[in-house]
C-alpha positions in Angstrom: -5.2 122.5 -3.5 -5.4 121.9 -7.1 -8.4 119.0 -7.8 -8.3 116.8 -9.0 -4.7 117.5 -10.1 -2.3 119.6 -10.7 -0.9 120.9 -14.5 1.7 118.7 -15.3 4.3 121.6 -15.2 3.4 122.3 -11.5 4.2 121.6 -8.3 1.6 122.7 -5.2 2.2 122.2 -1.8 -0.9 122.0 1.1 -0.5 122.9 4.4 -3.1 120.5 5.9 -1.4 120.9 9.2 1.3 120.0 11.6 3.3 117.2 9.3 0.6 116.6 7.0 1.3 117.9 3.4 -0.8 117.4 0.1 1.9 117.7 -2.3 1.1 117.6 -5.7 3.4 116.6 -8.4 2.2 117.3 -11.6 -0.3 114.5 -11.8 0.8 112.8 -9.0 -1.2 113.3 -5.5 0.8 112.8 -2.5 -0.3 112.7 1.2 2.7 112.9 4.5 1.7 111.6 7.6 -2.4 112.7 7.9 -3.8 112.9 11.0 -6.9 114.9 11.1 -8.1 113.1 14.5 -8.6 116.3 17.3 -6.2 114.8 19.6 -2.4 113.6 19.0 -3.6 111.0 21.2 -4.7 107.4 21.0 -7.3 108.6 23.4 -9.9 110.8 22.6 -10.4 113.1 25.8 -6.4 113.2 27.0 -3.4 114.3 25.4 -2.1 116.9 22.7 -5.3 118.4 21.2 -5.5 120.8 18.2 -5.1 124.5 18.7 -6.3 124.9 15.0 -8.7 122.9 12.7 -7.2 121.0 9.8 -6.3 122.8 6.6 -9.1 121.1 4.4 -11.8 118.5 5.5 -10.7 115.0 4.7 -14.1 114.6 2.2 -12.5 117.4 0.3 -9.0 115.6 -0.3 -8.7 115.0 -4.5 -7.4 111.6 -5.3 -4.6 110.2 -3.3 -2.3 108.3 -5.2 0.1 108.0 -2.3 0.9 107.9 1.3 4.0 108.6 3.1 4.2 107.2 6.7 7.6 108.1 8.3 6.6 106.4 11.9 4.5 105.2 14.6 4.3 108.1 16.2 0.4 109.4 17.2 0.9 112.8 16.1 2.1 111.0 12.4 0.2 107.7 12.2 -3.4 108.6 14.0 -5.7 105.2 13.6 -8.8 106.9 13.1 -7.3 109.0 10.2 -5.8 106.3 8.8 -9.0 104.3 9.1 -11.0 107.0 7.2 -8.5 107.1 4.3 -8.7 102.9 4.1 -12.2 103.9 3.4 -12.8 107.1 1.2 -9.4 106.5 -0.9 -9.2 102.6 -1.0 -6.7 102.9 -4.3 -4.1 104.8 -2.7 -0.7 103.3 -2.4 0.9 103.3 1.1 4.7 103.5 1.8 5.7 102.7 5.2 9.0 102.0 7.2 10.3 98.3 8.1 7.7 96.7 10.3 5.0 99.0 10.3 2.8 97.3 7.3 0.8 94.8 9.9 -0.5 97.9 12.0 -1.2 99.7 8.7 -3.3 96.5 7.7 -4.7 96.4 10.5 -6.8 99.8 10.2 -8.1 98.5 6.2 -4.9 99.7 3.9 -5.1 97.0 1.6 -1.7 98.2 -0.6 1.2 98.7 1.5 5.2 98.3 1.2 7.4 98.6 3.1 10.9 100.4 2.8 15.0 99.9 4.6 16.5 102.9 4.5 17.9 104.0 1.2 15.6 101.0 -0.3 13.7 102.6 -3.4 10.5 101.6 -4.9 8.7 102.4 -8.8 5.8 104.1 -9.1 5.0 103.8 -13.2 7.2 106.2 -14.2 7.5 107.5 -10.8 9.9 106.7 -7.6 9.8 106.8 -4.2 12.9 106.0 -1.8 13.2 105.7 2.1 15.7 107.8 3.6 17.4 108.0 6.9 16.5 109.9 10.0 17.5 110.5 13.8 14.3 109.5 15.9 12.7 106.6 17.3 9.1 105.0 17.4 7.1 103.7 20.0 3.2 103.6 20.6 3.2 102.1 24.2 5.8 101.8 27.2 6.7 98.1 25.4 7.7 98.9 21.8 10.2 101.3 21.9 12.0 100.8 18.4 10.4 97.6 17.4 9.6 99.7 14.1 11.5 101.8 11.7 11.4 105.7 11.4 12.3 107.6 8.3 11.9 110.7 5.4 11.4 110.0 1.8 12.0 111.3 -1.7 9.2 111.7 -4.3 10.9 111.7 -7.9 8.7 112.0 -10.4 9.3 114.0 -14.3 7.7 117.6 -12.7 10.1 117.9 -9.9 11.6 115.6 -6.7 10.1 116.5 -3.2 12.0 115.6 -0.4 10.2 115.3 3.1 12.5 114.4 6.3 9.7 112.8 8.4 10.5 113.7 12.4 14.0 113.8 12.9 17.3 115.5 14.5 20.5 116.9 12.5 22.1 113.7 11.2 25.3 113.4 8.9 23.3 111.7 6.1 21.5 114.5 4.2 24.0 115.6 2.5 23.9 111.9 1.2 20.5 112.1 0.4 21.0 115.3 -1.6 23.7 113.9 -3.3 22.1 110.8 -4.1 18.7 111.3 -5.0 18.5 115.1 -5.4 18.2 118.2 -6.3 15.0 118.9 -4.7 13.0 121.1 -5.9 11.2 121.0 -2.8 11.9 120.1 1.0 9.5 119.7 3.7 11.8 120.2 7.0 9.8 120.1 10.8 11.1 123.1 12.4 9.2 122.8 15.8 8.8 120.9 18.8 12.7 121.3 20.4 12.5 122.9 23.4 13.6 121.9 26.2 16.8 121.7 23.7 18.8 119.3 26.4 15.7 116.6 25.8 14.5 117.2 22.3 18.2 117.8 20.3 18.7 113.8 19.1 15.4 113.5 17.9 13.8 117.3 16.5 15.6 119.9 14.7 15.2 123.6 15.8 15.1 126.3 12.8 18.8 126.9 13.3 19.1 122.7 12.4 16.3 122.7 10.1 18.1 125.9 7.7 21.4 123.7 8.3 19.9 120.3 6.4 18.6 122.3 3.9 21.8 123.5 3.1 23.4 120.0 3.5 20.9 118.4 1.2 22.0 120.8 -1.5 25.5 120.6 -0.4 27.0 118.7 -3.0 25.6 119.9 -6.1 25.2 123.9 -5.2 22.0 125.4 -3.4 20.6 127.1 -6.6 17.9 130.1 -6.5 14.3 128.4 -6.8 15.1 125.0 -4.0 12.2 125.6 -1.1 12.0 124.8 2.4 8.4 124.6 4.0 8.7 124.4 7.2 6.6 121.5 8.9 5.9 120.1 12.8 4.4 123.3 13.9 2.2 125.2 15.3 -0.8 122.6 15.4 -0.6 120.6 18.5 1.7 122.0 21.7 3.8 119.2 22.0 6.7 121.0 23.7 8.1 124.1 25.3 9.0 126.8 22.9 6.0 129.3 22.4 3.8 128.1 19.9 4.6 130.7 16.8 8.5 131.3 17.8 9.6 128.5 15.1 8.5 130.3 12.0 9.9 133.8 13.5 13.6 131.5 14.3 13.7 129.9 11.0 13.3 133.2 9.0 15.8 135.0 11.5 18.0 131.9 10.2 17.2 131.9 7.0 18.4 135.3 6.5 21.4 134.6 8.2 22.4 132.1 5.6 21.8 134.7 3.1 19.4 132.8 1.1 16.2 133.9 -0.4 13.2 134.6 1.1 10.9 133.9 -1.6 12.2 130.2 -1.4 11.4 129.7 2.3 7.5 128.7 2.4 6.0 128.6 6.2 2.4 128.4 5.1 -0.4 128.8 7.0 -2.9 126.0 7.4 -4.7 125.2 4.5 -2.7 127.4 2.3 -2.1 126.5 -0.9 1.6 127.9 -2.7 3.0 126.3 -6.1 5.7 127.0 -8.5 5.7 125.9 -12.2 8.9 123.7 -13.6 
């Protein structure tokens, strides 16, 4: 990571793990869905628990200038994580889909907003928009879809970073390319989808996750230089499929499509990788 900034020409991307990314924009720090707790769990002794330690300790973060929250899930919004970052980055902006600010509050966020799809919101001379996905939310047996799920887009003058949240293949990202991009880069999950017959509507395999890169560049050409990191792996064992197989299927299909290795980033954790603009 680049502390407490990075160059204003740069871009670097920070495999924390799982779908928690410290993307830096030029001077802009920007944090997706942190959890740091051991357990994808709101339990501490039961459910998903980390095969490997975060990326960087949460004392060593730089500034956070924003959060991204795509949903309620607990292996994307973890209450302790969100707790500690209420308390050791108490400036940081929060961005959140439609209901999901009280809960957010709740745990000491004092600056939260809320986004509708395709609603966009200024930062200074930056943006942020809320884009769609194909999941769902739920944090007990009784609130299935009571709040909003979503990806967003980071535009700022180094570069616009897409990040698709959790989500199936959907028909909208070629919108969102066409609308808010070109990306320079995209953070896609490419795990947790197996079994394929339970997981399709709501998690991409590598096959789907090379596929909405391609759609989000659709409309205006998929130039050399536009970068997938692939997210939603290889951190907790949520699912079926072996826990390395996604990076392996996503590179088999990534050279299917004949695109460019060098632009395909699957980053191990704490792993820092930037391009200049």
């Amino acid at each position: 990571m680049r502390f407490p900034r990075a160059p204003a020409n740069e871009i670097a991307v920070t495999w924390i793990g799982h779908s928690t990314l410290l993307v830096q924009l030029g001077s802009l720090n920007v944090l997706t869905d942190p959890i740091w707790s051991e357990r994808a769990s709101p339990w501490r002794a039961i459910g998903p628990r980390r095969l490997v330690p975060p990326g960087a300790p949460i004392e060593a973060l730089p500034p956070i200038d924003l959060v991204l929250l795509s949903h309620n899930h607990y292996d994307h919004l973890d209450a302790r994580t969100v707790r500690a970052l209420a308390a050791s980055q108490p400036d940081a902006h929060w961005l959140v889909p439609l209901r999901l600010s009280n809960l957010v509050k709740s745990l000491g966020v004092r600056d939260v907003v809320e986004l509708d799809w395709w609603d966009e919101h200024r930062l200074g001379d930056d943006s942020v928009a809320c884009t769609p996905a194909r999941h769902f939310s739920a944090r007990t047996p009784l609130d299935r879809n009571r709040t909003l799920w979503c990806g967003f887009v980071v535009a700022t003058t180094t570069g616009r970073f897409f990040y698709a949240g959790d989500t199936g293949f959907h028909p909208e990202f070629e919108r969102i390319g066409e609308r808010f991009g070109p990306f320079a880069i995209s953070a896609i999950p490419i795990g947790a989808y197996e079994p394929r017959w339970f997981m399709h509507p709501v998690h991409l395999n590598p096959d789907e996750a090379v596929m909405a890169f391609r759609s989000l560049h659709a409309g205006g050409g998929l130039a050399a230089g536009r970068v997938m990191v692939g997210i939603h792996w290889g951190t907790f064992r949520l699912t079926d499929e072996p826990i390395l197989e996604p990076p392996r299927r996503t590179r088999e299909a990534w050279e299917r499509a004949g695109l460019a290795l060098d632009d395909l980033w699957v980053l191990a954790h704490g792993e820092t990788r930037a391009m200049g603009r």
